[in-house]
MOPAC internal coordinates of N, CA, C and O (Angstrom, degrees):
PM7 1SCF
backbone

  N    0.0000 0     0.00 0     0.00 0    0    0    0
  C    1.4682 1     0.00 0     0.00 0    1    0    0
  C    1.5290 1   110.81 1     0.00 0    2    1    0
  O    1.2310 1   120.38 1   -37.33 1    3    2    1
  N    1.7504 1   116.87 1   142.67 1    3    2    1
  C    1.4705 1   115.11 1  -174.56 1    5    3    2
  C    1.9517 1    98.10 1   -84.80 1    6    5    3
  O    1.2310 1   130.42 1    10.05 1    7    6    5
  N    1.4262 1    97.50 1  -169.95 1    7    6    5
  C    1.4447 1   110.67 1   153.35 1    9    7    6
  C    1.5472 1   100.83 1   -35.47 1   10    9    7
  O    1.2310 1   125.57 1   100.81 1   11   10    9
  N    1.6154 1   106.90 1   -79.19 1   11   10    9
  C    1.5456 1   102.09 1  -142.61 1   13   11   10
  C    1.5639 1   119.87 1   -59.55 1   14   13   11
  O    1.2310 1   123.12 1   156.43 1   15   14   13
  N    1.5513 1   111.62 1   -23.57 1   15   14   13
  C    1.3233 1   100.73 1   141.87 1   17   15   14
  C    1.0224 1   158.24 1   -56.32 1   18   17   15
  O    1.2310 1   121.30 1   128.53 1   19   18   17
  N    1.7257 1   115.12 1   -51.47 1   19   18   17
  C    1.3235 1   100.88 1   136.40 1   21   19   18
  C    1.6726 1   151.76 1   -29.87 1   22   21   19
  O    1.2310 1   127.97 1   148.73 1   23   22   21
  N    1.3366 1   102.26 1   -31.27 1   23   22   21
  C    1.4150 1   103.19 1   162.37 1   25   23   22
  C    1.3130 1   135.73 1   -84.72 1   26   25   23
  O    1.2310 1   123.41 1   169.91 1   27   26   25
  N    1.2622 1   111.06 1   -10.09 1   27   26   25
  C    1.2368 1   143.70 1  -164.21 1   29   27   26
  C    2.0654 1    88.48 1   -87.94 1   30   29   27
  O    1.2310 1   124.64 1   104.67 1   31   30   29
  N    1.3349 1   108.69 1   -75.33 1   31   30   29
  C    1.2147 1   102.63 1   168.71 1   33   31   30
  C    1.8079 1   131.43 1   -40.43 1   34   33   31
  O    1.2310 1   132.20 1   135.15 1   35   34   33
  N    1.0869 1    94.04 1   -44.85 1   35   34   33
  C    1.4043 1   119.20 1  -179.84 1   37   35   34
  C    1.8171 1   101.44 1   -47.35 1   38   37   35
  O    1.2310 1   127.62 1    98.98 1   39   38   37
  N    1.1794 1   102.94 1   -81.02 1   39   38   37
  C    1.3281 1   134.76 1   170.23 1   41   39   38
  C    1.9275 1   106.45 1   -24.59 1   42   41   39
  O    1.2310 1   122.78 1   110.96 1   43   42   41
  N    1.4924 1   112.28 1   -69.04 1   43   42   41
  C    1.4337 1   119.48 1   159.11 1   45   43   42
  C    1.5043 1   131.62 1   -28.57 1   46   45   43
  O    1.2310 1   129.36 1   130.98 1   47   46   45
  N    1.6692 1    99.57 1   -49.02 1   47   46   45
  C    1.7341 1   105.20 1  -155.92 1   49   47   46
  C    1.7491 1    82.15 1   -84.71 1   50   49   47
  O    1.2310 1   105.80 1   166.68 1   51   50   49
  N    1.1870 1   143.95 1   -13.32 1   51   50   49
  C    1.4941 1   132.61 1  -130.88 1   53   51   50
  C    1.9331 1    83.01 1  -111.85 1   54   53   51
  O    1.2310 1   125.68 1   146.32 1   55   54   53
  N    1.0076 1   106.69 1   -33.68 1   55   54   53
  C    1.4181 1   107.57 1  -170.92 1   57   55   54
  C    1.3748 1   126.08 1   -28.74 1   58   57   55
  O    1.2310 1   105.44 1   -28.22 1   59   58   57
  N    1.5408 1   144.57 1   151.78 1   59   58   57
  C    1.2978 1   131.03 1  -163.69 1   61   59   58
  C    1.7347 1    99.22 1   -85.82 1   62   61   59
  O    1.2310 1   122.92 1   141.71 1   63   62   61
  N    1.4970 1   112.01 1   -38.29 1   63   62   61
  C    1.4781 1   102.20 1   177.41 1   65   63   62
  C    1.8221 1   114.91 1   -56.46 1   66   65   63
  O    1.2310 1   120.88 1   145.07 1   67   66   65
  N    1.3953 1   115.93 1   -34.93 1   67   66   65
  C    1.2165 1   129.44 1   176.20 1   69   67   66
  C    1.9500 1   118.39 1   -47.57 1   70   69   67
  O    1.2310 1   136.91 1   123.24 1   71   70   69
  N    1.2801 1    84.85 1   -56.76 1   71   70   69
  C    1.5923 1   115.39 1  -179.98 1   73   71   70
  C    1.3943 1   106.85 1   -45.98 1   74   73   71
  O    1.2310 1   128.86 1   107.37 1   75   74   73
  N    1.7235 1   100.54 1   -72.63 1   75   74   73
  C    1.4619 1   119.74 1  -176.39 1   77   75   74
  C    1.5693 1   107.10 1   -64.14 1   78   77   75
  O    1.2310 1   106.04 1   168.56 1   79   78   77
  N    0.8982 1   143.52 1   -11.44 1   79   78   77
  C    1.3874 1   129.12 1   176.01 1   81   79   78
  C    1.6360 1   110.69 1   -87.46 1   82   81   79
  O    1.2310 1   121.30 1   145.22 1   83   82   81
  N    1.5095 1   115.12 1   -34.78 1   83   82   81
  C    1.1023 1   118.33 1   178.76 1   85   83   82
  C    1.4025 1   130.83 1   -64.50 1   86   85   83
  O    1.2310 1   130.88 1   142.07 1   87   86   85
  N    1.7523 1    96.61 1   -37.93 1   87   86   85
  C    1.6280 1   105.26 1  -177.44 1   89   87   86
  C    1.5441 1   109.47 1   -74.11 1   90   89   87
  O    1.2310 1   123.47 1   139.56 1   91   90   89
  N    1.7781 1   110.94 1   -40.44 1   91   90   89
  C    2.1326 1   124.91 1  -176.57 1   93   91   90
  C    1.0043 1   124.03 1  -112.05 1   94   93   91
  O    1.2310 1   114.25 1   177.17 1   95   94   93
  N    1.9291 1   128.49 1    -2.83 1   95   94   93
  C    1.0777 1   148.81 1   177.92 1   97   95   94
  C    1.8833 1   119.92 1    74.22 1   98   97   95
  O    1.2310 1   133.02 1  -162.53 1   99   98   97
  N    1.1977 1    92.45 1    17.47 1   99   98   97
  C    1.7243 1   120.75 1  -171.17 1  101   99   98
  C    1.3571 1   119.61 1  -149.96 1  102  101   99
  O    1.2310 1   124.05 1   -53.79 1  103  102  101
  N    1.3108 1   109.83 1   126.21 1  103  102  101
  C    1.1894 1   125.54 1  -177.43 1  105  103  102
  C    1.9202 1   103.46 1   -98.89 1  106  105  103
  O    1.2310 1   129.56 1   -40.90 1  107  106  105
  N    1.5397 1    99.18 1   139.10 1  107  106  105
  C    1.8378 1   132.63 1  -160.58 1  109  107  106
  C    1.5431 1    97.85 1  -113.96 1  110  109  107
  O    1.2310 1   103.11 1  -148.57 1  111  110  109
  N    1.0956 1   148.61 1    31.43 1  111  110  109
  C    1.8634 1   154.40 1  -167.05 1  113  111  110
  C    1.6686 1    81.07 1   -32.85 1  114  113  111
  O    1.2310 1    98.08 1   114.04 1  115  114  113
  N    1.3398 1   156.78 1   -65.96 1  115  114  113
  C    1.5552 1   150.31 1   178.08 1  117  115  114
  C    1.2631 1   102.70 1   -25.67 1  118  117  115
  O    1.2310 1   124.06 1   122.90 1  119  118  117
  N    1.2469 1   109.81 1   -57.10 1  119  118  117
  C    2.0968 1   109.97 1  -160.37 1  121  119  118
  C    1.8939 1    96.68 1   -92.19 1  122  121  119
  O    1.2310 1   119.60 1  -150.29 1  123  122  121
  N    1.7273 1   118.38 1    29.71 1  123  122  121
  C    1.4223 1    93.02 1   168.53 1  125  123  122
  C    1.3478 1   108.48 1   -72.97 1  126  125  123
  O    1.2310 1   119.98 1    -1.83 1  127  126  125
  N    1.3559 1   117.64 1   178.17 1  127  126  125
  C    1.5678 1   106.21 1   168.99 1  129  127  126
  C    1.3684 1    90.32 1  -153.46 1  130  129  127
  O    1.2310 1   103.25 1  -165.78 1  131  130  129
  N    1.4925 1   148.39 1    14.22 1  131  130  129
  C    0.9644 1   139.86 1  -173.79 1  133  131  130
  C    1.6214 1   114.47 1  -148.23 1  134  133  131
  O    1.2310 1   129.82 1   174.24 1  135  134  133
  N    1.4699 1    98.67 1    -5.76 1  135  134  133
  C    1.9230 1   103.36 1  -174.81 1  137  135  134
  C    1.7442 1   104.61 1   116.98 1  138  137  135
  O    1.2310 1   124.28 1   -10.96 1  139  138  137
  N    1.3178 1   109.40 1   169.04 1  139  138  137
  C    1.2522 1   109.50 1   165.08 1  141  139  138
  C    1.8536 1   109.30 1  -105.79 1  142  141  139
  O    1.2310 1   129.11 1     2.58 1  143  142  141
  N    1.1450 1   100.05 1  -177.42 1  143  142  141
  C    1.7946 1   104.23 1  -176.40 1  145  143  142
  C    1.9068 1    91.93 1   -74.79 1  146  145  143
  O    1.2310 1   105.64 1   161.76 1  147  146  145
  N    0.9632 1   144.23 1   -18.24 1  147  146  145
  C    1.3684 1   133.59 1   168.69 1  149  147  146
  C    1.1926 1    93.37 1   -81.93 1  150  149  147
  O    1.2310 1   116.49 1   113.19 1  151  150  149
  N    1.2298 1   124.27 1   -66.81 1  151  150  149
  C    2.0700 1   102.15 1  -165.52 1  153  151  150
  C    1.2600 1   111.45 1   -53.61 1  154  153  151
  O    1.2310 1   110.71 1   144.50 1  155  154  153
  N    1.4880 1   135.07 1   -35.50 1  155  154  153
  C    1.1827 1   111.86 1  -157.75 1  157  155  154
  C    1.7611 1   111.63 1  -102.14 1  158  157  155
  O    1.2310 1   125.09 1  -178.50 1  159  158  157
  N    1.2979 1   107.82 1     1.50 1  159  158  157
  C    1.4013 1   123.32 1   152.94 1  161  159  158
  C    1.8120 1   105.50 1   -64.36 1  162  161  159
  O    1.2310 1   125.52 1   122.53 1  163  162  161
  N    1.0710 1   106.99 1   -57.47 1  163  162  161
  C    2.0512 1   109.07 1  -172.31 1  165  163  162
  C    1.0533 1    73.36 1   -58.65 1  166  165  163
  O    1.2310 1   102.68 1   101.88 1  167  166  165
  N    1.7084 1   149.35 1   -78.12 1  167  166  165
  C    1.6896 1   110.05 1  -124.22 1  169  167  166
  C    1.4423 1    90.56 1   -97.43 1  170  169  167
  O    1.2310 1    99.03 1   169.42 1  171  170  169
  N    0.9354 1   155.31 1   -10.58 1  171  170  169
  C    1.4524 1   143.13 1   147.72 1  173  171  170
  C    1.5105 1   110.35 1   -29.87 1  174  173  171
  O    1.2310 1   125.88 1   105.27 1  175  174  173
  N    1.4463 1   106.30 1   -74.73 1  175  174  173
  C    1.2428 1   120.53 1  -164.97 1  177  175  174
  C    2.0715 1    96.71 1   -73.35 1  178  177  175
  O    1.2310 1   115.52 1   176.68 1  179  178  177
  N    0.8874 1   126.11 1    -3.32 1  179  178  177
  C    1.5539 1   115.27 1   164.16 1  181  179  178
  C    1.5296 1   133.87 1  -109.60 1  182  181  179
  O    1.2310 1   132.94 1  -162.39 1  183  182  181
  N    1.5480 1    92.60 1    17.61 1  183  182  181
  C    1.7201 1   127.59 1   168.55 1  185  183  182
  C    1.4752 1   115.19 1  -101.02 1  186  185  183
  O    1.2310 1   132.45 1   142.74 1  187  186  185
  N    1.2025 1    93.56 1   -37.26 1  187  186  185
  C    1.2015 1   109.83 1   169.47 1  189  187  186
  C    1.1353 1   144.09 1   -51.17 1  190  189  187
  O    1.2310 1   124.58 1   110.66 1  191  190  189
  N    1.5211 1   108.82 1   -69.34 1  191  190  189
  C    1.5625 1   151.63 1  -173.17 1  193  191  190
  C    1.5083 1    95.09 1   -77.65 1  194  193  191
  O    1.2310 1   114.34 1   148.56 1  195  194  193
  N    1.3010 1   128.33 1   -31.44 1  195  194  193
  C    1.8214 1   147.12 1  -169.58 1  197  195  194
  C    1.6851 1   100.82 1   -84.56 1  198  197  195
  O    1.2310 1   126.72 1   136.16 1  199  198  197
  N    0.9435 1   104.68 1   -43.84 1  199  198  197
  C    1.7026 1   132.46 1  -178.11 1  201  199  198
  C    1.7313 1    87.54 1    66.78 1  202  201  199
  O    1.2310 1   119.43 1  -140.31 1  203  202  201
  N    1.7769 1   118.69 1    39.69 1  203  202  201
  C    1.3268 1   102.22 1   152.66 1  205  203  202
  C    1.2218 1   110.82 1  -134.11 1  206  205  203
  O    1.2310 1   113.24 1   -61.70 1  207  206  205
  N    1.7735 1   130.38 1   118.30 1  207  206  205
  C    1.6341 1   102.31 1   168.72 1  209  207  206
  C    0.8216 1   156.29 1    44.69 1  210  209  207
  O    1.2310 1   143.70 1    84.32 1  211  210  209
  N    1.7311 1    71.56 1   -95.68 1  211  210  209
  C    1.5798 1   115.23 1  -153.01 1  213  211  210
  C    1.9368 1   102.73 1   -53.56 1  214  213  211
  O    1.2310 1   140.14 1   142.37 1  215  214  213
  N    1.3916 1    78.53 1   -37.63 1  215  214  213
  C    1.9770 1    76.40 1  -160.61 1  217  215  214
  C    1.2405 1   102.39 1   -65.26 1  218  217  215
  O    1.2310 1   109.67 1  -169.15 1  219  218  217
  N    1.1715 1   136.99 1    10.85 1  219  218  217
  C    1.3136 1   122.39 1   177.12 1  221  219  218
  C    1.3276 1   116.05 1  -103.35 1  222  221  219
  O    1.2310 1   123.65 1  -151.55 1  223  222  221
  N    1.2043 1   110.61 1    28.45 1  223  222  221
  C    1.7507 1   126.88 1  -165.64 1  225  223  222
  C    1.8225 1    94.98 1   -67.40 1  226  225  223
  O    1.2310 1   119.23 1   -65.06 1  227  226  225
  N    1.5338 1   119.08 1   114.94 1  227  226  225
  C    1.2529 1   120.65 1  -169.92 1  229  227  226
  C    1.1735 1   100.47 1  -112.69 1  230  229  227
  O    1.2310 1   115.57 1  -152.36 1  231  230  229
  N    1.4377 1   126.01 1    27.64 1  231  230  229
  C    1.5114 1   132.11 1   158.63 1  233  231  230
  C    1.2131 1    88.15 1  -129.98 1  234  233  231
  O    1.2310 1    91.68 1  -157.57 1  235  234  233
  N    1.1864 1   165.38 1    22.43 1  235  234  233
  C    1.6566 1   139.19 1   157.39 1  237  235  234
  C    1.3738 1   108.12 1  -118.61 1  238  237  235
  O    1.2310 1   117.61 1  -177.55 1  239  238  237
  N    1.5811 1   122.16 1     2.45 1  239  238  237
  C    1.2893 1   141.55 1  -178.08 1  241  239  238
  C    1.3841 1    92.37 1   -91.01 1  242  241  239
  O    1.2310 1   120.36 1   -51.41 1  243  242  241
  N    1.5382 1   116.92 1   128.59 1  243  242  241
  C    1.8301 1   107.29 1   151.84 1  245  243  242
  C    1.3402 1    96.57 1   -86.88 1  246  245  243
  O    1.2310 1   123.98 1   -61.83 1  247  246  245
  N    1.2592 1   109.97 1   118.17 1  247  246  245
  C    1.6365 1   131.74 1   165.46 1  249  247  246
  C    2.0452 1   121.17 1   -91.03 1  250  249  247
  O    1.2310 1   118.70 1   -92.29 1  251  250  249
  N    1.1710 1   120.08 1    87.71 1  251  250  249
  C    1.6164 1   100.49 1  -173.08 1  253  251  250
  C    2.0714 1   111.25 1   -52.57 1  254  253  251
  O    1.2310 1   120.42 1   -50.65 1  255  254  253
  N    0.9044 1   116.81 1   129.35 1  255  254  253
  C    1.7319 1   100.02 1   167.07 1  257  255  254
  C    1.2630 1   109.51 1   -80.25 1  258  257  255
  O    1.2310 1   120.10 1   180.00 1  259  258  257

């Protein structure tokens, strides 16, 4: 596996639904504060795939959680 897999993974495990299930066994989508492991895979992977950043702007995106 390159970087972008690795980040790609990276990116997944870090997620707030990820997080929160591990620490209470239930996921809270209200108390994300950082994305779920699917959003922050898309804007990873649409910085990426763009080969700019920029597009991964996860405040100028309306994102639903």
């Amino acid at each position: 596996p390159g970087d972008a897999d690795e980040a790609l993974r990276a990116a997944a495990s870090i997620g707030d639904d990820r997080l929160q299930r591990m620490a209470t066994g239930r996921v809270a989508p209200e108390r994300f504060t950082h994305g779920s492991s699917q959003q922050r895979v898309q804007w990873f992977r649409r910085g990426l795939e763009s080969g700019n950043p920029e597009a991964c702007d996860t405040f100028g995106n309306a994102t639903t959680w």
